[in-house]
C-alpha positions in Angstrom: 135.3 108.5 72.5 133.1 111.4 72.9 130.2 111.4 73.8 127.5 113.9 73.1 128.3 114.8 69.6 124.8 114.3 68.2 123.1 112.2 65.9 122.7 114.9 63.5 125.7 117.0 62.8 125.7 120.4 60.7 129.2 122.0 60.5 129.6 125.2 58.9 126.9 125.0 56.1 126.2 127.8 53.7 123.1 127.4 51.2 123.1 129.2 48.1 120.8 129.3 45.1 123.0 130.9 42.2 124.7 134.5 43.8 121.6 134.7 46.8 123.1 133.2 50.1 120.2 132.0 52.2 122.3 130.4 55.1 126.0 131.3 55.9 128.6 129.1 58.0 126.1 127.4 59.9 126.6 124.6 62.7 124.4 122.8 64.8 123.8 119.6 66.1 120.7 117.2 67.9 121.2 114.5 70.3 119.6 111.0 70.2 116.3 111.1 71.6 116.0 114.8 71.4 112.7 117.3 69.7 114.7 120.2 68.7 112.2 122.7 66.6 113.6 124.9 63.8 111.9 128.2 64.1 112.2 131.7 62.2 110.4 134.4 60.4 109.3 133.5 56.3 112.3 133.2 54.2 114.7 132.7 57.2 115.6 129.6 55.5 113.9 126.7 57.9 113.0 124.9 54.7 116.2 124.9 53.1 117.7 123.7 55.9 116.0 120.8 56.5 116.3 119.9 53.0 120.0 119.9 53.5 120.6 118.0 56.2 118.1 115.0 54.7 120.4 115.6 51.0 117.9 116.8 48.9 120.3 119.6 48.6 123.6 120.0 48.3 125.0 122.6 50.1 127.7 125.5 48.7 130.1 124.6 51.5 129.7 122.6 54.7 129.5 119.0 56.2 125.9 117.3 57.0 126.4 114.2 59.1 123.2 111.9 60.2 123.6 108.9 61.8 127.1 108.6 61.1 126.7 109.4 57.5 128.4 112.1 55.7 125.0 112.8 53.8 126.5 114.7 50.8 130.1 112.7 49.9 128.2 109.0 50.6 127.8 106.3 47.8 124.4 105.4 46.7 124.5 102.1 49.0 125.5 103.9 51.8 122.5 106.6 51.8 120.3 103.8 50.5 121.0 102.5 54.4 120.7 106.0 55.5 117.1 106.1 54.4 115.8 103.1 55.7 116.7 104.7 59.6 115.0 108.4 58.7 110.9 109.0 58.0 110.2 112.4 56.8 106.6 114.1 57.0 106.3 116.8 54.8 103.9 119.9 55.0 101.6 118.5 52.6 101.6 115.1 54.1 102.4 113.9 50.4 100.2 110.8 50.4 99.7 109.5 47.0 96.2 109.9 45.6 95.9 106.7 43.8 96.7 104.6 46.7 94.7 103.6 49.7 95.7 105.3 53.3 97.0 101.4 54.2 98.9 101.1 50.8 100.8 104.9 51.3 102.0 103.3 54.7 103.1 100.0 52.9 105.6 102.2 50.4 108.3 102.1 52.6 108.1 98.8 53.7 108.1 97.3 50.3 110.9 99.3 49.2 113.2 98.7 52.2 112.1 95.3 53.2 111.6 91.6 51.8 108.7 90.5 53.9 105.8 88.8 53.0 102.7 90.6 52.2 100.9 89.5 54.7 103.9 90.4 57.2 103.4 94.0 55.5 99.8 94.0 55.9 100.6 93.6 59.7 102.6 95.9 60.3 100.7 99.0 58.1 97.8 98.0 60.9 100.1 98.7 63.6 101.1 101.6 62.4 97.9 102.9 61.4 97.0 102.1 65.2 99.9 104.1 66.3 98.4 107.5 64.9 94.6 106.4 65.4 93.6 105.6 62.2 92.6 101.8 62.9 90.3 100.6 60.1 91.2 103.4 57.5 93.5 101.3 55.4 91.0 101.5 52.3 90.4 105.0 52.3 91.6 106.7 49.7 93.3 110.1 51.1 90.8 112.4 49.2 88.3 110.4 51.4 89.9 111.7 55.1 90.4 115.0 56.5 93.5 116.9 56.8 94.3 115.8 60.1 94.5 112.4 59.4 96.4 112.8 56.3 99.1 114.8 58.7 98.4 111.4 60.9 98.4 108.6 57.6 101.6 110.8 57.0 103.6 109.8 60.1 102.6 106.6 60.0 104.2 105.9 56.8 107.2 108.3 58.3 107.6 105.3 61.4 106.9 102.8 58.8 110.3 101.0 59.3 111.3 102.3 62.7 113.4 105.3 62.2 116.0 106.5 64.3 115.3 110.4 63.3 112.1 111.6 61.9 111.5 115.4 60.1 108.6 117.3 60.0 108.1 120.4 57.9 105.3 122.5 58.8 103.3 119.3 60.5 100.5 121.6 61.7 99.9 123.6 58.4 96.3 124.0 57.5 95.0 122.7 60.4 92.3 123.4 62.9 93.8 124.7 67.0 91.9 121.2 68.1 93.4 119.1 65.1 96.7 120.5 65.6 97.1 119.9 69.4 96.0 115.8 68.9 98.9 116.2 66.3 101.2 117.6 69.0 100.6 115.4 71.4 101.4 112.2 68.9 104.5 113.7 68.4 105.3 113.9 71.6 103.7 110.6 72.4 105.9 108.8 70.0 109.3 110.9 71.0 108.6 109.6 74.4 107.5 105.8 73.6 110.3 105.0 70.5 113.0 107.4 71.5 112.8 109.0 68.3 115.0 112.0 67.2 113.0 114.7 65.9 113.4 117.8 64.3 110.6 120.2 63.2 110.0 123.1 61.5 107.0 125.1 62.2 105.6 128.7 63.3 102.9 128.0 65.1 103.6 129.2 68.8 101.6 126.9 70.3 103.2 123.6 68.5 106.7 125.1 69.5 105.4 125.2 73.7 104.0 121.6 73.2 107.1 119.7 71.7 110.1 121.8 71.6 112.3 120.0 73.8 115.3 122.6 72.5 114.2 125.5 70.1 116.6 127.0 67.0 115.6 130.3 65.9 116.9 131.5 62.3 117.2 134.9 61.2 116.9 136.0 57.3 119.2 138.7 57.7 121.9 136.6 60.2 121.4 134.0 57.8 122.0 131.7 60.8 121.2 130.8 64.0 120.6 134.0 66.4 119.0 131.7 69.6 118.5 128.4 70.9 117.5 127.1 74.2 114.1 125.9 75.8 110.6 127.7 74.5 110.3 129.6 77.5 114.1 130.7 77.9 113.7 132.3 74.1 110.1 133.7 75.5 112.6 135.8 78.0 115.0 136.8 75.9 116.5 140.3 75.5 116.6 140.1 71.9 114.3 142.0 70.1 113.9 139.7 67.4 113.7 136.8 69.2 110.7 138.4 71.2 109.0 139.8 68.5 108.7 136.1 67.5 107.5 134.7 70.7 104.9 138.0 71.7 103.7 139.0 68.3 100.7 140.1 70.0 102.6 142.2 72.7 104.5 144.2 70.1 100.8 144.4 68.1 99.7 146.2 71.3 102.5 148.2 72.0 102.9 149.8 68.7 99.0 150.8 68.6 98.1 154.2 68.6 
């Protein structure tokens, strides 16, 4: 058997909307355990491929695999399975209005699960511990700040004990200090659960804190031009790649 072959699996995927390619023949794939971050100039495409490999998408030519599961040829059981080991958090932590912070987190675990209610119950408190948000289960989400929506967000996304969990822009909108604690609860629960991760983001500071493995995309590629640790993209001889990492560098260099 081999070994190594990742728990996410993208082979040869091209995404297209009508005649405009936006990804061609791409492949990559993320071991168990891993933070790989999906980086990349606006329009490069990090969104699209997210939303690929968790099937909200279905992609012009390809194979997605996650978990085992061929995400776009699987029957409605089968990806019904699928969803109950994968939390997404997405940029606008999409918490529902109507419901209380504690009753967002329960979603999942009412959906997936037949436990009691007060078994529920228990477990929305422990999650809500988890993320630091102990005694805010009947706060509405208009009542919180953005941070601990991002935060009300991954709990529900652990709600049921993932294997992989996707983040799309976790630190968007938010405050240097805000988005560091967010960091380092990323990286807190990567390294307590074992949790596969993969994130999308631009903010260079995010990408330092928890990119175990970084992916850089390129719009005009419309693939993969880098990947490797933060700092060994921070060195490298590409000029695109660089211009990502030392925007302020260039900035300088090109002043008159």
């Amino acid at each position: 058997m081999m070994k190594n072959r990742g728990i996410i699996r993208v082979e040869g995927l091209t995404a297209a909307f009508g005649d405009q390619v936006v990804l061609q023949n791409v492949s990559l794939s993320v071991d168990e355990g891993e933070i790989v971050v999906i980086v990349g100039e606006s329009g490069c495409g990090k969104s699209t491929l997210l939303k690929h490999i968790i099937g909200l998408i279905r992609p012009a030519a390809g194979r997605v695999t996650v978990d085992g599961v061929d995400v776009h040829r699987a029957g409605d059981q089968e990806l019904f399975e699928l969803q109950k080991r994968i939390g997404v958090l997405f940029q606008g932590s999409a918490l529902l209005g109507s419901l209380t912070v504690g009753e967002n987190v329960a979603l999942p675990l009412l959906e997936h699960t037949d436990l009691l209610r007060k078994e529920v119950e228990s477990l929305v408190s422990v999650k809500l511990a988890m993320v630091r948000l102990s005694g805010f289960e009947n706060h509405l989400p208009g009542e919180i700040s953005g941070g601990m929506k991002k935060r009300a967000g991954l709990a529900r996304a652990m709600a049921l004990n993932p294997r992989i969990v996707f983040f799309d822009e976790p630190s968007a909108g938010l405050d240097p200090v805000t988005s560091s604690q967010l960091d380092h609860l990323i990286v807190r629960v990567n390294r307590i659960f074992g949790t596969t991760m993969v994130v999308i983001t631009h903010e260079l500071r995010s990408i330092y804190a928890i990119g175990q493995r970084v992916l850089m995309l390129d719009r005009e590629e419309k693939g993969i031009i880098a990947q490797g640790a933060p700092g060994q993209l921070a060195e490298s001889p590409d000029p695109r790649v660089r211009r990502f990492f030392h925007p302020v560098d260039l900035a300088a260099e090109g002043a008159p």
